[in-house]
VOKOLMI-208957 format. One record per residue (C-alpha): x, y, z. Coordinates in steps of 0.02 Angstrom, whole numbers, padded with zeros to 5 digits, always signed. Each point is the difference from the previous one (the first is absolute). Layout:
% VOKOLMI-208957
XYZ ...
//
This chain:
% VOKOLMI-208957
+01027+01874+00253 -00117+00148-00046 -00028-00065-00147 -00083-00161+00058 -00095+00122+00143 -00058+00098-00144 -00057-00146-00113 -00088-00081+00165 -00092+00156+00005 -00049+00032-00154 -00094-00183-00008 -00084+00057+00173 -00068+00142-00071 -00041-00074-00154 -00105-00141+00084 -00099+00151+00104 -00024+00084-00140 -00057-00141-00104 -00107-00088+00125 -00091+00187+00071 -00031+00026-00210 -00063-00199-00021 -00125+00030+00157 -00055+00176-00090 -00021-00070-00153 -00080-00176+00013 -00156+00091+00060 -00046+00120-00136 -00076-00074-00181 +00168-00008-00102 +00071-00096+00164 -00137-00144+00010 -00009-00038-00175 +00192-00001-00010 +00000-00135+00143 -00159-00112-00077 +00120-00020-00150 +00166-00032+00090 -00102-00121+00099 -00091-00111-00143 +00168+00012-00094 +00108-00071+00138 -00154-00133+00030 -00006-00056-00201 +00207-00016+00039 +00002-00101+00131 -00143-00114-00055 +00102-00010-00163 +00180-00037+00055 -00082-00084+00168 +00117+00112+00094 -00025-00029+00177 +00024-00196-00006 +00165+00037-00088 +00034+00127+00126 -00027-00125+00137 +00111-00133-00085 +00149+00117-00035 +00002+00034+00173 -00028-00153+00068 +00134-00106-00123 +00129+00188+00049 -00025-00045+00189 -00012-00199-00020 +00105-00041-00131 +00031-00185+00085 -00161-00019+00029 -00061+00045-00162 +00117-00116-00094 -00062-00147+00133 -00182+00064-00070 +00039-00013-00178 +00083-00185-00003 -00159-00035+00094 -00105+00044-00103 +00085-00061-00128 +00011-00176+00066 -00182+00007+00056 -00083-00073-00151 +00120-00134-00079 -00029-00049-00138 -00034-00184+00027 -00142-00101+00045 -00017-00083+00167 +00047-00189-00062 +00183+00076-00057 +00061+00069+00163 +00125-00141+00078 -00092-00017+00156 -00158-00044-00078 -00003-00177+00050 +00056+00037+00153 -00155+00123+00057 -00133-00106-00078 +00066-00146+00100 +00014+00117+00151 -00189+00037-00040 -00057-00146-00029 +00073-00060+00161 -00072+00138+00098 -00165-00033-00050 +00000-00173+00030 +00027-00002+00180 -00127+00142+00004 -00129-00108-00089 +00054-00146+00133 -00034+00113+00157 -00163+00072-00052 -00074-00190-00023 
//
């Protein structure tokens, strides 16, 4: 028990420490050029790996998983790979249009 007291003590202090020598250091010279190039490194990362869309996705697809397999089949079923005149119901709608527009064309005259 005092060991777990003692670790959960040591990262308190550690954190202080840490963050009261970040906010020292990040304003003298050595400090700002330090962050310019931890900033246009992690930048040229995450334009290279596009890391925050995969960021969002992992989470989303770790909180969703149902609906992330639901968004996958349809997207994969969103494009098939047939043209409009090979679908079954093909006949079917045209006639349905061509209906539909002829009682249109009757009403308007």
């Amino acid at each position: 028990m005092y060991f777990l007291l003692i670790l959960s003590l040591k990262s308190i202090l550690g954190s202080v420490i840490g963050s009261s020598f970040y906010n020292w250091f990040q304003g003298t010279t050595g400090g700002i050029w330090f962050q310019k190039q931890v900033d246009r490194f992690m930048q040229h990362f995450a334009e290279k790996y596009d890391l925050e869309l995969a960021k969002k996705d992992a989470k989303f697809r770790k909180q969703y998983p149902l609906a992330a397999q639901r968004l996958d089949s349809v997207e994969k079923n969103s494009h098939p790979c047939k043209e409009l005149h090979e679908f079954e119901v093909y006949p079917e709608l045209i006639a349905r249009i061509e209906e539909i527009e002829r009682r249109l064309k009757i009403k308007r005259k």
